[in-house]
C-alpha positions in Angstrom: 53.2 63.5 -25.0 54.2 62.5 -21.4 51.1 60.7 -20.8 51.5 58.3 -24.0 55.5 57.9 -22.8 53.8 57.1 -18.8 51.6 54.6 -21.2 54.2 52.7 -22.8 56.4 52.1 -20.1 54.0 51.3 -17.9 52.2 48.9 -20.5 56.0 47.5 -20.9 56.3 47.0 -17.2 53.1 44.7 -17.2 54.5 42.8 -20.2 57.9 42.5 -18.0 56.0 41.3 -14.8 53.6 38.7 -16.7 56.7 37.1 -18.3 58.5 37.0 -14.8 55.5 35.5 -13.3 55.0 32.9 -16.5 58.6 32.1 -15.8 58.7 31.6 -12.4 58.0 27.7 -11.2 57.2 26.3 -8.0 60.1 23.9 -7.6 63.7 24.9 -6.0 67.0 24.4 -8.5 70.2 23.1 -7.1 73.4 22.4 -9.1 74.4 19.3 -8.7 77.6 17.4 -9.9 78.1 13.4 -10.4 82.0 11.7 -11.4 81.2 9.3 -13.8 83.7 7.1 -16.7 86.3 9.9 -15.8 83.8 13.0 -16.2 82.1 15.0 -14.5 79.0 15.6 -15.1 76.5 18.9 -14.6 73.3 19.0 -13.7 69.8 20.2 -12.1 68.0 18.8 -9.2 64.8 20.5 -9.5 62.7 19.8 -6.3 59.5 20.9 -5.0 59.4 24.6 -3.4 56.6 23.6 -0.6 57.7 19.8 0.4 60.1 18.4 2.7 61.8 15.1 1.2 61.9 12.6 0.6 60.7 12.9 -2.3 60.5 10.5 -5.5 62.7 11.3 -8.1 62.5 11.1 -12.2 66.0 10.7 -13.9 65.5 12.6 -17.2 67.3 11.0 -20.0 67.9 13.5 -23.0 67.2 13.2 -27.1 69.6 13.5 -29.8 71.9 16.5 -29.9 73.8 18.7 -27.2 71.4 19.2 -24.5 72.0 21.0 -21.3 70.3 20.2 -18.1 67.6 22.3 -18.2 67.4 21.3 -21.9 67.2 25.6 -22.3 64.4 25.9 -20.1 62.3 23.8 -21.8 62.2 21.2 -18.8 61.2 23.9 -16.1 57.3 23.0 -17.2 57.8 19.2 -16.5 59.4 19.5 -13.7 57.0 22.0 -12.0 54.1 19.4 -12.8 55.7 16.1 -11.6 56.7 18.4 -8.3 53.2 18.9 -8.2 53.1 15.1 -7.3 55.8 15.4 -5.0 58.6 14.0 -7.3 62.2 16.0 -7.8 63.8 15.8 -11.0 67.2 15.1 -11.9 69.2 16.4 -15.5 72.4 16.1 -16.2 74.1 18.1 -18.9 75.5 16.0 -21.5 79.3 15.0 -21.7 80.7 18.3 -23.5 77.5 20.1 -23.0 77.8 23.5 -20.2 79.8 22.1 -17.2 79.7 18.8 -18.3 83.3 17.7 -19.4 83.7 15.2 -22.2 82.0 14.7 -25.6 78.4 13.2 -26.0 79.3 12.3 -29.5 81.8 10.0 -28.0 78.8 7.8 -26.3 77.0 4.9 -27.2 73.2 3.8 -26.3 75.2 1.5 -23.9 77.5 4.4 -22.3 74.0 6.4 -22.2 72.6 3.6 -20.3 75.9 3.1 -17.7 75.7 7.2 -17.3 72.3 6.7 -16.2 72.6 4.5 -13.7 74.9 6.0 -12.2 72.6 9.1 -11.8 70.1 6.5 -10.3 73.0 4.9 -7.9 73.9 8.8 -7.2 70.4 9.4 -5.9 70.1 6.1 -3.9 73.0 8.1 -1.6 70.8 10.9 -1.1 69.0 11.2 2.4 66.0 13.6 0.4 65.1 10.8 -2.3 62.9 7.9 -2.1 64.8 5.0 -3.1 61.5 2.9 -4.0 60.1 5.7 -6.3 62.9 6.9 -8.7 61.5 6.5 -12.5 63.1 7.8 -15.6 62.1 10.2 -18.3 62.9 9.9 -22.0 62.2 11.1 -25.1 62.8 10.2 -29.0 66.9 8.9 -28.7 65.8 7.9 -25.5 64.1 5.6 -26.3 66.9 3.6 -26.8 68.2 4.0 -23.3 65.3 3.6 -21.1 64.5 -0.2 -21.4 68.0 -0.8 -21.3 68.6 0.9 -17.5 64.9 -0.7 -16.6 66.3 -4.2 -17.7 69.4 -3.6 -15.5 67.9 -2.1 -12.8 64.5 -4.2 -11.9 63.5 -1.8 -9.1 63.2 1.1 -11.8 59.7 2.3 -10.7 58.4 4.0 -13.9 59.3 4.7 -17.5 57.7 7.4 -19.4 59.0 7.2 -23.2 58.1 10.0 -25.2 58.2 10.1 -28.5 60.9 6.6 -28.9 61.8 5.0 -31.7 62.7 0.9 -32.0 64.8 0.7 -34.3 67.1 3.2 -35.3 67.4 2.6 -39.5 63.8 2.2 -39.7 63.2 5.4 -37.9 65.7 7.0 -39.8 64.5 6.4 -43.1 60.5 7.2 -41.8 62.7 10.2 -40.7 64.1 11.2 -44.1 60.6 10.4 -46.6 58.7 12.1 -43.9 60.9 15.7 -44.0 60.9 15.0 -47.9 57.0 14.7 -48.1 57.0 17.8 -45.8 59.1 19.5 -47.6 57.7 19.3 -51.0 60.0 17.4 -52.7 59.9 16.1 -56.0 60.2 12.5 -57.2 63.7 13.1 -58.3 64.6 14.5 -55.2 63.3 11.9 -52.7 65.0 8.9 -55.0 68.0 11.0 -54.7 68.0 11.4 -51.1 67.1 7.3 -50.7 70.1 6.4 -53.1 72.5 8.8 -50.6 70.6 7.0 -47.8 71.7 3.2 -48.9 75.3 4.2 -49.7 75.6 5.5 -45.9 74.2 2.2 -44.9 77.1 0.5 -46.8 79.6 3.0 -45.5 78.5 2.0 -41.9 78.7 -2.0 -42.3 82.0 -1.7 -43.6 83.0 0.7 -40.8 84.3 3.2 -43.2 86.2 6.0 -42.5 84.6 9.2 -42.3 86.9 10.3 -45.0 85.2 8.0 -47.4 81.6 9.2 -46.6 82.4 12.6 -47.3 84.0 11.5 -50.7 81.2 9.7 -51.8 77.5 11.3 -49.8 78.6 14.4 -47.9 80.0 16.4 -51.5 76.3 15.2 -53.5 74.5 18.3 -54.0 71.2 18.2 -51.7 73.2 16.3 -49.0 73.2 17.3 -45.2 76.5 18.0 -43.9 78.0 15.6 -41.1 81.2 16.2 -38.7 83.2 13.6 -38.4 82.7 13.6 -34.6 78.8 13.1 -35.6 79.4 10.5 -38.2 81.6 8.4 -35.5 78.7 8.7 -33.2 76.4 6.8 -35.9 78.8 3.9 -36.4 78.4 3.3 -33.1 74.7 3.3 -32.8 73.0 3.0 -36.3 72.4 -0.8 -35.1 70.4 0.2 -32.2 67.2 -2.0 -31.7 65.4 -1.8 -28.7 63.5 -4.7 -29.0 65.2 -7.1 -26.7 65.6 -4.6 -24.3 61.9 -3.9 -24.4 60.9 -7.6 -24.4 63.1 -7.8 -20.9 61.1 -5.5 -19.0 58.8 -7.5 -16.9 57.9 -5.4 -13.5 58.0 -1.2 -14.4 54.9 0.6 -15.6 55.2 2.5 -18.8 53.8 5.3 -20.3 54.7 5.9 -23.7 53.2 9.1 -25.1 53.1 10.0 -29.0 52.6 12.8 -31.7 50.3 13.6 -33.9 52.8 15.3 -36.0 55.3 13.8 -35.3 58.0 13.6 -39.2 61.0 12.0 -36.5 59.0 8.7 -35.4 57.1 6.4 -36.8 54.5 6.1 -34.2 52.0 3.2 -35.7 55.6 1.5 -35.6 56.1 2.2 -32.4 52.8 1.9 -30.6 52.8 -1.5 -32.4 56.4 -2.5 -30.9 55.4 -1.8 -27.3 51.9 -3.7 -27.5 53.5 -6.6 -28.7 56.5 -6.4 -26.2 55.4 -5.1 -22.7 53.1 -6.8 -20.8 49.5 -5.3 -21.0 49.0 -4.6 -17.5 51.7 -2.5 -17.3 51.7 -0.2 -20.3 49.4 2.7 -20.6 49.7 5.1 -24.1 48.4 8.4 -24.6 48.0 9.9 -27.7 48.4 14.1 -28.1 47.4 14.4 -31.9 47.7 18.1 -32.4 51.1 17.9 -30.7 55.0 17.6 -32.7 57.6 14.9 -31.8 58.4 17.3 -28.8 55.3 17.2 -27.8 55.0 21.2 -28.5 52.0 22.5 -30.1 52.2 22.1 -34.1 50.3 25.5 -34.3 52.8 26.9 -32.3 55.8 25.0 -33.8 55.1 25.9 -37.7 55.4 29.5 -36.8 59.0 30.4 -35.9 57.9 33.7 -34.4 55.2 32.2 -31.7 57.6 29.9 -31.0 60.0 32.2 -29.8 57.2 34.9 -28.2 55.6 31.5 -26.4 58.6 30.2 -24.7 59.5 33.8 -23.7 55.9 34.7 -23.0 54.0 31.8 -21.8 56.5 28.5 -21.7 53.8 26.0 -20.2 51.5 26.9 -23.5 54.4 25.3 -25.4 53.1 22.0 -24.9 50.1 20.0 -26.5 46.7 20.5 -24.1 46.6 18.1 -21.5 50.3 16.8 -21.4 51.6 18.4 -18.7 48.9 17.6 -16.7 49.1 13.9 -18.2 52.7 13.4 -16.6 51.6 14.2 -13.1 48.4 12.1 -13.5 50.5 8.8 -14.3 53.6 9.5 -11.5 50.7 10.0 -9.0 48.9 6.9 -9.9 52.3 5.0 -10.0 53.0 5.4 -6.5 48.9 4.5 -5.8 50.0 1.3 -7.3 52.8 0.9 -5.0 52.8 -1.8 -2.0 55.0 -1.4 1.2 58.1 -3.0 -0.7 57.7 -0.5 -3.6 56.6 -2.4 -6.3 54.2 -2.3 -8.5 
């Protein structure tokens, strides 16, 4: 009996030391804090452990929803691989989001873009960043933001966009027949959900009141539920097109990397978008077609328990094969493609 009790805890100890050692990285944390539009804003800069600066930097620049600067953990993983390139990262919490004051539902794509480059003008001050190597880091919502701080700021050395969309209706109703295919639903059901669908497109031209889309979509049986924080935060961006945005970005390399599994974007749409609106030389796509609109697995995403045992247990197996090693590949070339001035 004592030797079997010895057994377990000792075989619990060597579970407790590999997931210490699987979540242990090889990049240094500091907290950091930026005053921007009256907030102040929390965040991570996540450097490497064995370096000295200065180092480039990549400005991540957060999807939809209330995402903390590490984004829960699951940026450690990224970070660790562009540090492996000898780039720090930078993540702010969003407005209203751990010590970040404020509320992210309150923002635009705009104010997203202004709060970015602030983060970029914050690290031009400091004496352990690069100035000529500071890219930015987006994914899905995004992808609304990124070509927007890369046409205001020309010396923006990189973009990588992962999993954007264009245009925000189009992607929203991709969105909505995708999850309904998905889902199983019925013929009924998905002309349902598309008839709820156009009267919140009416709602939002005539800049109704969120009193009036609960009265006539948010009571419908079948409907998601919306705040009325959240359905403020639509007026203000349910227009967003990146397209003109895109089309003035003439001098930053891209990477834009896509799902195979991806029910958020439509990413023939997208692929499409950026082929016909960056200059060739400059854009490079990857595809990950076992991966989700996260780029996580889809093996390990459709199953709710490995989901949780591989982020606890083994975090870097969360992503699709080859991704992580895919974002230190393109920094690394970037700054081969650099001259003395910094461009590319």
């Amino acid at each position: 009996m004592l030797w079997s009790l010895v057994g377990v805890v000792l075989a619990a100890a060597g579970v407790a030391g590999v997931v210490i050692r699987q979540n242990t990285y090889d990049i240094r944390e500091e907290r950091v804090t930026l005053r921007h539009a009256g907030h102040s804003l929390d965040g991570v800069l996540a450097t490497p452990k064995d370096r000295r600066g200065p180092y480039g930097l990549v400005v991540f620049v957060h999807g939809d929803g209330a995402i903390d600067a590490t984004h829960d953990g699951f940026y450690r993983p990224l970070w660790e691989s562009l540090a492996a390139a000898g780039y720090a990262s930078l993540s702010l919490s969003k407005p209203g989001v751990g010590g970040s004051s404020g509320n992210w539902l309150d923002q635009s794509m705009d104010d997203r873009a202004d709060e970015t480059v602030a983060a970029i003008a914050w690290a031009h001050r400091r004496p352990d960043v690069d100035s000529r190597r500071i890219g930015l880091w987006g994914a899905s919502q995004a992808g609304w933001v990124l070509p927007k701080v890369a046409a205001r700021v020309p010396d923006v050395h990189f973009l990588i966009a992962v999993s954007p969309a264009v245009n925000w209706r189009q992607q929203g109703r991709y969105n909505l027949l995708a999850q309904l295919r998905e889902d199983g639903a019925s013929a009924r059901q998905t002309a349902a959900a598309l008839r709820r669908r156009d009267t919140t497109l009416r709602l939002l031209r005539r800049d109704a009141p969120y009193s009036a889309y609960r009265d006539a979509v948010d009571d419908s049986p079948g409907s998601p539920r919306m705040t009325a924080d959240r359905w403020r935060f639509v007026k203000k961006n349910y227009t967003a097109d990146a397209t003109a945005d895109l089309r003035a970005v003439r001098d930053t390399r891209v990477l834009l990397v896509l799902a195979g599994h991806d029910v958020n974007v439509d990413v023939a749409d997208t692929e499409a978008a950026y082929r016909k609106l960056l200059p060739a030389r400059l854009l490079r796509i990857e595809h990950y077609p076992d991966a989700t609109h996260s780029l996580v697995r889809h093996d390990v995403e459709k199953s709710e328990l490995e989901l949780t045992l591989t982020a606890v247990v083994a975090p870097r197996a969360l992503f699709a094969g080859g991704f992580l090693a895919g974002q230190r590949q393109f920094v690394e070339q970037a700054d081969a493609g650099t001259d003395k001035g910094g461009r590319t």
